[in-house]
N, C-alpha and C positions, 0 to 999 in steps of 0.2 A: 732611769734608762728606759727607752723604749722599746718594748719586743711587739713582734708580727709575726704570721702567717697567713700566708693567700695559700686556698687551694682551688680545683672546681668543685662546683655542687649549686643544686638547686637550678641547673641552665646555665651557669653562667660561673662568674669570677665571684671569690670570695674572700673577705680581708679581717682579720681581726687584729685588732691593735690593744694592749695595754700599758698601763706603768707601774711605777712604785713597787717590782717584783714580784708583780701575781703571772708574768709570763708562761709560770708551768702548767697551769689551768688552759692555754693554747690547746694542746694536741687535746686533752679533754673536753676541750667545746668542740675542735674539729669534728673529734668521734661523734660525739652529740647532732651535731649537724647533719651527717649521716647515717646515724639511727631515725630521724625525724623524715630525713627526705625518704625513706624506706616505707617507714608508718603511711606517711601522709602523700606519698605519689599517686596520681590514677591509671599511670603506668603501666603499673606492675599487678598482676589480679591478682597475689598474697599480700597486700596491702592493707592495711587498717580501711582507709578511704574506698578502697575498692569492693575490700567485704563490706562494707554500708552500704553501699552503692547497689550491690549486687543483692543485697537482701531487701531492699525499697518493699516495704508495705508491713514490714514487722521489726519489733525492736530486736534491737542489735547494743550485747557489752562494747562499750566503749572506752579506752582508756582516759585517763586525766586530762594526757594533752589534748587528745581530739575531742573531748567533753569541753574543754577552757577555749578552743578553737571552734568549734559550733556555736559557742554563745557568742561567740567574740564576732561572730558572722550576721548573727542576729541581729546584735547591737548597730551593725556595718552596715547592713539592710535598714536597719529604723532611722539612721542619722543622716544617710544618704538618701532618704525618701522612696528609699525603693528602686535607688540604679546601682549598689552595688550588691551582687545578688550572685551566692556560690553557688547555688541551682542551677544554673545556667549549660550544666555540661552535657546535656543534647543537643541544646544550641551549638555549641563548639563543634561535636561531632559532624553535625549537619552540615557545616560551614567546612569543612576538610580539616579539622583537627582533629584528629584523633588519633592521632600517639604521638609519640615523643616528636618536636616539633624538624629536629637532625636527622630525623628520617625519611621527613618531607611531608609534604600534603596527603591526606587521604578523599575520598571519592565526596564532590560536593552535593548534598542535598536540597529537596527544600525549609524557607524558614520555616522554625517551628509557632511561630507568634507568641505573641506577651506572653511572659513567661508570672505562671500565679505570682504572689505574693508568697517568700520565703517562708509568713509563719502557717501557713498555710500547707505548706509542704514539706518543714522539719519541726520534729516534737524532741525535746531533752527533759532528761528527766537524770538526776545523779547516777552516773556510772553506766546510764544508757542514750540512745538515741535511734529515732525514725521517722524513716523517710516516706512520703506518699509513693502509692504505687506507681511507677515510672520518671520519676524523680530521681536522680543524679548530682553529687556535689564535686566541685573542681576547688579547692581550698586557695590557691593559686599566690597573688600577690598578698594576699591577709596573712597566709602562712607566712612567707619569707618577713614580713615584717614583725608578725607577731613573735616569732623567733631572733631576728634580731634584739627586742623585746627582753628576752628570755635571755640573751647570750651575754649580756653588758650587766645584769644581777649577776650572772654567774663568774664574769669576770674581775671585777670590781670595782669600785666609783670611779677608776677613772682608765675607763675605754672605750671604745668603737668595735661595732660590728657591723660590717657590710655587706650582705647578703645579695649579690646579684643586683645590688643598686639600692635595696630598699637598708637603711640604716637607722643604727642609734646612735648619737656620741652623749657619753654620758662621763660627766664633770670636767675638771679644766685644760685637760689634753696636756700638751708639753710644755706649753708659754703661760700657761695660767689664765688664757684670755680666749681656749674653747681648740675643739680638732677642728685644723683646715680641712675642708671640702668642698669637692668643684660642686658649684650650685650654679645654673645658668648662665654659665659660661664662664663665670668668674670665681675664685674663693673665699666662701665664707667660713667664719669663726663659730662652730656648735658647741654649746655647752648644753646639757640635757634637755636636748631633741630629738626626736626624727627628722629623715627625711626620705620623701619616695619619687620614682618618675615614673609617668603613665601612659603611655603613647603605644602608636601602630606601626610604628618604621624598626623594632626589630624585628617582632615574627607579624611577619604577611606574606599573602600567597592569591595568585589567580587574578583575578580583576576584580581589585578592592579588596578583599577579603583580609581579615586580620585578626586577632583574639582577644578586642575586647568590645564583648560582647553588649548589646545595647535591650536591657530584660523589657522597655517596651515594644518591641519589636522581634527580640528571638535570634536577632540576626548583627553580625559586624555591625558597629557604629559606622553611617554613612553621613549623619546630618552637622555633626561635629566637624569647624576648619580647622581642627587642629591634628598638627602631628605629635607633640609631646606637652606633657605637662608636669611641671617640678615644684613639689611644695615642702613647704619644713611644716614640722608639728608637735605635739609635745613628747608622741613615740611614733614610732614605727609602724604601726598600724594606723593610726587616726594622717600621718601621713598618705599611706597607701590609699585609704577611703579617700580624704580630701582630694587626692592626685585623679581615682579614677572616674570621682561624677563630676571635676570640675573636668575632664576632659569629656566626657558624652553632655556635656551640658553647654560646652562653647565659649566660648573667648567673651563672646558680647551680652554684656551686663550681666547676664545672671552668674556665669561662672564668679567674674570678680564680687559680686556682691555678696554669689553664697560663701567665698572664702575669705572674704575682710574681716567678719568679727571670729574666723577662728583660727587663721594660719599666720605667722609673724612674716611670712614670706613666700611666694609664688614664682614662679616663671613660666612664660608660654611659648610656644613655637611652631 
């Protein structure tokens, strides 16, 4: 039989699906979800991320999760060439993001320009991490995938976790043949995948302006035609990355070609 729960968190809608009677583990990953979105919002200045943030130019204890999340950012920044890049959150700010995005826009500045090189501006080290002095991290879509990540081990081989769009489905779903999911427009069959979407059409604000930010530049992605991009991948996170430099990188040729030998599946729009 299959059990669920949708709640909110993370921005958005939330879904988790199991089988085979691990149901009761639901409200327990809920809670989990909510401990995490706490740790790791830049929201809130009693925040894990936020006391990082705030202490830029000395190290700072770090927990497990935000120690496996900062590398996991690293790795994000190396595979992406350097366009998915958590440092970016003065960029954001300058651009009128700066807080919770339901409370609207805040005051816009100028770009800040190419934003260094991530390793350049965060050091880890076990159970610690630091930041260059004025230097800032927005963990953002990495997080919710990486958590999805997290949520499908805890539930067991055979579930979904849907995090505000970023997802796992992990083993044979109900039919034996993978969890349906709307994937560009139409549904596909996941059996131990990710998938993520990356686009500017839900939070934007002002003229052009939107929150994903383009680290050669400092500022909103402008040179990119696209509005959305949706990829599968083997989790949740390598999803998210593959989603958001095949969106700052364009439709034509290079997107399709950096994601043909690593994504089973794409969509543009």
């Amino acid at each position: 039989m299959i059990e669920s729960l949708t709640f909110a968190a993370l921005g958005g809608e939330c879904e988790l699906f199991t089988l085979d009677g691990a149901g009761a583990g639901l409200r327990s990953a809920e809670a989990w979800v909510h401990l995490m979105h706490d740790r790791l919002t830049r929201f809130e200045p009693s925040s894990e991320v936020s006391r990082l943030n705030a202490a830029a130019g000395g190290w700072v204890a770090v927990s497990l999760e935000l120690e496996e999340l900062l590398r996991a950012a690293l790795a994000a920044w190396e595979t992406s060439g350097g366009l998915v890049h958590v440092a970016i959150l003065p960029a954001l700010i300058a651009a009128g993001y700066g807080r919770d995005f339901d409370a609207g826009a805040t005051a816009v500045g100028r770009p800040v320009g190419p934003v260094p090189p991530l390793p350049a501006l965060l050091e880890i080290r076990p159970g610690g991490a630091r930041l260059a002095s004025g230097a800032a991290v927005d963990l953002g879509g990495i997080a919710k995938g990486w958590l999805a990540d997290r949520l499908v081990e805890r539930l067991g081989p055979n579930s979904l976790a849907n995090l505000a769009g970023d997802l796992h489905a992990r083993g044979p779903g109900t039919t034996g043949e993978g969890w349906p999911v709307g994937f560009g427009g139409k549904t596909v069959l996941l059996r131990d995948l990710g998938a993520a979407t990356s686009g500017r059409t839900k939070r934007h604000w002002g003229d052009g302006l939107h929150h994903l930010i383009d680290p050669r530049t400092g500022w909103p992605a402008a040179a990119s035609e696209l509005n959305e991009v949706s990829v599968l991948a083997r989790n949740g996170v390598e999803a998210e990355v593959f989603a958001k430099t095949a969106f700052l990188l364009g439709s034509a040729g290079a997107a399709a070609a950096w994601l043909t030998p690593r994504s089973p599946g794409w969509s543009f729009s």
